[in-house]
C-alpha positions in Angstrom: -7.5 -3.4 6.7 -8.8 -2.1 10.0 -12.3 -2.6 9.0 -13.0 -5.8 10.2 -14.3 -4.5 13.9 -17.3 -2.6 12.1 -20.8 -3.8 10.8 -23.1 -2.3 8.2 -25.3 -1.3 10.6 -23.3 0.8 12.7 -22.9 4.1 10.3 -23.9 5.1 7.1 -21.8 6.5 4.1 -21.9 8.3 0.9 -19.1 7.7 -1.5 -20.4 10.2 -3.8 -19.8 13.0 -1.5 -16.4 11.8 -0.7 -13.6 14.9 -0.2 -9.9 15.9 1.5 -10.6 16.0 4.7 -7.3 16.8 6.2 -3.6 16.7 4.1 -1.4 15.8 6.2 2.4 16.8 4.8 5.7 14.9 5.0 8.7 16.4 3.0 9.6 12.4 1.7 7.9 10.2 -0.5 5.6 8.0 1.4 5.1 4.0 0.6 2.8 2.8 3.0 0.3 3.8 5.6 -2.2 3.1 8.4 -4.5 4.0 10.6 -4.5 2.6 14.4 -6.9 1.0 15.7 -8.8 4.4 17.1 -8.1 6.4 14.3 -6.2 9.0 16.5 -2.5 8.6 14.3 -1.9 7.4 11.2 1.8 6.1 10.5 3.2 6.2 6.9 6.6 4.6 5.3 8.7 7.0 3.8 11.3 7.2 1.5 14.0 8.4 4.6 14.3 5.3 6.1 11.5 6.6 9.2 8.2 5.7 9.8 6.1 8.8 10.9 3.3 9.2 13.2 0.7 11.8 12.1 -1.6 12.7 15.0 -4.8 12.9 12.5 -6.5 15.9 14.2 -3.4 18.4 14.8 -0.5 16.9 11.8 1.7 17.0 14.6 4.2 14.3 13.4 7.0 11.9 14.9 9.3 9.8 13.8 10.2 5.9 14.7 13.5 5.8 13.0 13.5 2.0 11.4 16.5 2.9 9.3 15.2 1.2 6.0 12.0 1.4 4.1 8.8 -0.1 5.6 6.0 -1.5 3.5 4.6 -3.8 6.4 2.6 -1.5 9.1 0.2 -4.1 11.6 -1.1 -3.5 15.1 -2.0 -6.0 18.2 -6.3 -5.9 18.9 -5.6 -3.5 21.9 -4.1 -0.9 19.6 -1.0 -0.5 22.3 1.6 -2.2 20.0 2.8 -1.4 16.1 5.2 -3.7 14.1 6.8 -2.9 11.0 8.9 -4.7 8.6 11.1 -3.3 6.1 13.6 -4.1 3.2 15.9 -4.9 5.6 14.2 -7.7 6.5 13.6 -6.7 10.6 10.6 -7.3 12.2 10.2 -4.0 14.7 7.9 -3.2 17.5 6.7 -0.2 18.8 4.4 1.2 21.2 1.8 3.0 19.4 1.6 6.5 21.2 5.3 6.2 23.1 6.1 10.5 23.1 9.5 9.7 22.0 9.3 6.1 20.1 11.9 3.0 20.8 12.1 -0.4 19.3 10.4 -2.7 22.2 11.6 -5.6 20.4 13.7 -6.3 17.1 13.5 -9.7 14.9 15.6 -10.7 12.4 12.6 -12.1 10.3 13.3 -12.2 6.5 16.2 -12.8 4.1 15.4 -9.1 2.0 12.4 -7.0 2.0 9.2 -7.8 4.3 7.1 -6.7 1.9 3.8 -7.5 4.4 2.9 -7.8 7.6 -0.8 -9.0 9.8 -1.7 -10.0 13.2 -4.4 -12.3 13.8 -7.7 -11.3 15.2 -7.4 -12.4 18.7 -3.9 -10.5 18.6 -2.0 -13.7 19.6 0.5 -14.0 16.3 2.2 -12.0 13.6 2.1 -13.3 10.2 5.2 -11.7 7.5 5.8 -12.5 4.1 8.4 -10.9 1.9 11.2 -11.5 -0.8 12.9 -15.2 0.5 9.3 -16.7 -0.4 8.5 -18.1 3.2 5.6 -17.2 5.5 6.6 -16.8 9.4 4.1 -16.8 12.2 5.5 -15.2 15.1 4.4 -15.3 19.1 3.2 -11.4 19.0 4.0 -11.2 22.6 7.9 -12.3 22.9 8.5 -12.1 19.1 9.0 -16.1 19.0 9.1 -17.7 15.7 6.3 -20.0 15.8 6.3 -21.5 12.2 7.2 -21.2 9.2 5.3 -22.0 5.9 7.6 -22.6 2.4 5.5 -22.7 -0.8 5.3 -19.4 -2.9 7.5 -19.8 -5.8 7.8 -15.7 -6.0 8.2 -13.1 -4.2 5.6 -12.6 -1.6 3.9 -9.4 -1.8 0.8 -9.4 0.8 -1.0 -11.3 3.8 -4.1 -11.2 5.3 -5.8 -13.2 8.2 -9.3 -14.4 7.7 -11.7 -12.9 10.3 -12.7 -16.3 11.7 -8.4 -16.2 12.7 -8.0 -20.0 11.4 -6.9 -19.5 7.8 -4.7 -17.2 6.4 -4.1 -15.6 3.1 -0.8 -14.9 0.9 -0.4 -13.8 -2.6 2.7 -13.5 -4.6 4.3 -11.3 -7.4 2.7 -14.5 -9.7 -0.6 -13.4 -8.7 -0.6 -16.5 -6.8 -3.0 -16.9 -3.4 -2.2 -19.2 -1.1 -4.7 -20.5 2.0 -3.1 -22.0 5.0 -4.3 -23.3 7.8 -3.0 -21.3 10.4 -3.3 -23.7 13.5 -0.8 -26.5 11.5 0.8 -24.4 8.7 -0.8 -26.9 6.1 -1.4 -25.5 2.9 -4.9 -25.8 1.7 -5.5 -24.2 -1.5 -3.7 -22.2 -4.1 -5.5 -19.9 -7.2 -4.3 -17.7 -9.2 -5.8 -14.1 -10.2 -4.6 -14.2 -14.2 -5.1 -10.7 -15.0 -3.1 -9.4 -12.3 0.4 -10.5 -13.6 2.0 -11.0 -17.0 5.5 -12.2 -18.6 7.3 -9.5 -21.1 9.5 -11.8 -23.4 11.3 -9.1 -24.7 12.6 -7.5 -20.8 12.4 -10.9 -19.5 10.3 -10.0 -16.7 7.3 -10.8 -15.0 4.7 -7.6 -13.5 2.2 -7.7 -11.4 1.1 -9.3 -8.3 -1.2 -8.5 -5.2 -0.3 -4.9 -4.4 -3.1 -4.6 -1.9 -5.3 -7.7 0.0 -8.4 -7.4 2.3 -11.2 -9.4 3.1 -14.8 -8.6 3.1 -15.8 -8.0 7.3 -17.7 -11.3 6.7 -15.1 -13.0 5.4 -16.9 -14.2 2.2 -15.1 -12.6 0.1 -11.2 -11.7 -0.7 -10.0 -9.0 -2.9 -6.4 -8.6 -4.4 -5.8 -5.3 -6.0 -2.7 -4.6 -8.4 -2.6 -3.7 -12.5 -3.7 -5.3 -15.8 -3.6 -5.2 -19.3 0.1 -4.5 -18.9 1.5 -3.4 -22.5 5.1 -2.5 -21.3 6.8 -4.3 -18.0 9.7 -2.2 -18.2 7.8 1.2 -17.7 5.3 -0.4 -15.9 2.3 0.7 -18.1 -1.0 -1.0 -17.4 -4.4 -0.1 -16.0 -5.5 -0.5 -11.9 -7.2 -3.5 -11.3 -9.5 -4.9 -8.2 -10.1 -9.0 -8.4 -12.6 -10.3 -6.0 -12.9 -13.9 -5.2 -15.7 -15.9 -3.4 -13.3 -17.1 -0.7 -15.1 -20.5 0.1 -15.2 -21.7 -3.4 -11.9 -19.6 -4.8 -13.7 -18.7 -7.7 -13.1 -15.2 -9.1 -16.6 -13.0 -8.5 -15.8 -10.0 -10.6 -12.8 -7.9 -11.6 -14.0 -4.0 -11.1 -11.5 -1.7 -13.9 -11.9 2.0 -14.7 -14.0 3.3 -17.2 -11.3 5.9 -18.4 -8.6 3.0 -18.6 -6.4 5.1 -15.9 -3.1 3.8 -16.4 -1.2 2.7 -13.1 -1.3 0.4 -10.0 -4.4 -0.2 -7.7 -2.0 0.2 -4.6 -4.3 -1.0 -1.5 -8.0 -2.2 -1.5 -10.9 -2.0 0.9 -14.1 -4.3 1.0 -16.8 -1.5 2.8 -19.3 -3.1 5.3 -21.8 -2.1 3.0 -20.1 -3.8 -0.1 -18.6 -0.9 -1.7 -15.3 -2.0 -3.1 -12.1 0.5 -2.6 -8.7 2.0 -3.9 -6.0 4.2 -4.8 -4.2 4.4 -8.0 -0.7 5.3 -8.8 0.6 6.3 -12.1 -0.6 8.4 -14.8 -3.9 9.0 -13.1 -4.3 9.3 -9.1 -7.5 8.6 -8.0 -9.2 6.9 -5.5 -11.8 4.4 -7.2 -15.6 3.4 -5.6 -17.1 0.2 -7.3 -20.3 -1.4 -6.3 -20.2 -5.0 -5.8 -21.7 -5.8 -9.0 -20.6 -3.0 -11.4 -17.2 -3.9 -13.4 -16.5 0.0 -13.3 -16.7 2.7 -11.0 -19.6 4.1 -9.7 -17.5 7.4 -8.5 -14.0 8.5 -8.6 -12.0 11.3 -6.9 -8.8 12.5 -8.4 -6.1 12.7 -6.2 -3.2 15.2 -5.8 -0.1 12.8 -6.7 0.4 8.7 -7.1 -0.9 6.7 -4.4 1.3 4.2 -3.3 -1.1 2.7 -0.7 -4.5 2.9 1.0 -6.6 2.2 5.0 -9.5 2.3 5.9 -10.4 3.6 9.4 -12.3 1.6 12.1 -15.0 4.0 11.6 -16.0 2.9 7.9 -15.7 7.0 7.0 -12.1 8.1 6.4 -9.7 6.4 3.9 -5.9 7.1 4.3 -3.6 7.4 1.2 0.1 7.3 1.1 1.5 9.5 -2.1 4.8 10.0 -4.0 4.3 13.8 -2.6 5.3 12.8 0.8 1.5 13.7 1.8 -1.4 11.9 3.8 -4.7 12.8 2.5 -7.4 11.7 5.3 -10.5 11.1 2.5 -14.2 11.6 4.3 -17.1 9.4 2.7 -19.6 12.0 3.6 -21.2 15.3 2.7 -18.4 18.2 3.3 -18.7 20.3 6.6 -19.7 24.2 5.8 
């Protein structure tokens, strides 16, 4: 998430009054999104093997052809540089508002998908996780592998750096979060969040997993978001989920659920400077969900148009960016609608 840069004190919001800003159209499913750093573009995955840059005030969109699917979306502090990482395991950058976009620099970083990728808060290194269950730091100026770090038993599905920029976070299809140290690579801790995943006997398969990561702008606290209560791995039936952990301790501080029992995948998950936890469902029901920090369901909902298959937060703690099934962007405003 983007959020980290922003304090409570510096705005105000009202989830209630949340609404569709702007709807911003693509004519291709969309898997991933986010906003840069100013909140000028937002750049979304899509299912034709482009990234595309929306310019959030006008639609205007362009395309950075990365030739396969891209799930992993991360920018460098300044907001100059963008990297994404696909299923063909290439590790791309670009520069944010280039008029006609070029790959600056292309690594070959995973074996299969890069299902995630973060840079650190100083803007020095890249961190990527994906499908051959290694995490890779990389030199975010010359694209230098700086370590890797063996360990997940799964595949990876999500990092996250800490806001202090010493530890790191990765969590796995197994629900699994792992903290490293991110100055040796040394692996610190490992929990597990146990309602997020869950072994069908009869397909033989395991669902689940951390669909969406973020930590809280403190850094107290670490939420994985994903689906529970999962009644048929196969068709992928289960309810969204949001597991919050007390990140000095690792132990699990609440799991916030839906009232209505919406079936489908919490893709994405905000922590809000003022505590409010956030995300977007997929599935049966499209919504985006608003919990308080200590109520296990929502406090408000708003439906959305199609399945969400991911979810930002803007630097300005106001607008929430969701990536649907449509091919749409829907730019959601956390305050009262404009006449």
């Amino acid at each position: 998430m983007s959020l980290n840069r922003v304090t409570q004190s510096e705005f105000a919001v009202d989830a209630t009054k949340t609404h569709i800003e702007k709807d911003l159209a693509h004519n291709s499913p969309l898997i991933s999104c986010r906003f840069d750093p100013s909140a000028k573009f937002v750049f979304a995955g899509a299912q034709d093997y482009s990234v595309w840059r929306f310019e959030v005030e006008t639609g205007k969109k362009t395309q950075l052809p990365v030739e396969a699917w891209v799930r992993g979306l991360a920018f460098e502090k300044t907001g100059q540089t963008l990297v994404t990482g696909g299923y063909d395991g290439r590790l791309i950058w670009w520069g944010v508002a280039d008029e006609t976009p070029k790959p600056i620099r292309i690594v070959e970083g995973h074996k299969g998908w890069v299902r995630a990728v973060a840079v650190s808060p100083d803007g020095s290194l890249l961190a990527s996780v994906g499908n051959d269950l290694v995490v890779r730091l990389w030199n975010m100026a010359d694209g230098k592998l700086v370590r890797e770090m063996p360990g997940h038993e799964s595949h990876i599905y999500n990092v996250a750096f800490h806001p202090n920029g010493k530890d790191l976070a990765t969590g796995d299809l197994m629900a699994h979060l792992i903290h490293w140290e991110v100055a040796t690579g040394k692996k610190l801790r490992t929990w597990q969040a146990e309602t997020l995943q869950k072994f069908d006997p009869t397909f033989i398969a395991t669902l689940g997993g951390f669909r969406g990561m973020a930590f809280s702008p403190d850094g107290k606290l670490v939420a994985a978001s994903g689906m529970t209560n999962v009644t048929n791995a196969f068709a992928g039936v289960g309810n969204p989920s949001v597991v919050v952990f007390d990140w000095e301790t690792g132990k699990k501080q609440i799991e916030h659920l839906s009232k209505a029992k919406v079936q489908g995948v919490a893709w994405g998950v905000a922590i809000h400077p003022d505590g409010t936890r956030i995300a977007a469902s997929g599935g049966s029901g499209a919504f985006l969900f608003f919990w308080k920090p200590d109520g296990a369901n929502e406090f408000h909902q708003l439906k959305l148009a199609d399945t969400a298959r991911d979810l930002d937060m803007a630097a300005d703690g106001l607008r929430i960016a969701t990536a649907h099934h449509n091919g749409h962007v829907y730019i959601s405003r956390m305050d009262e609608k404009k006449a």
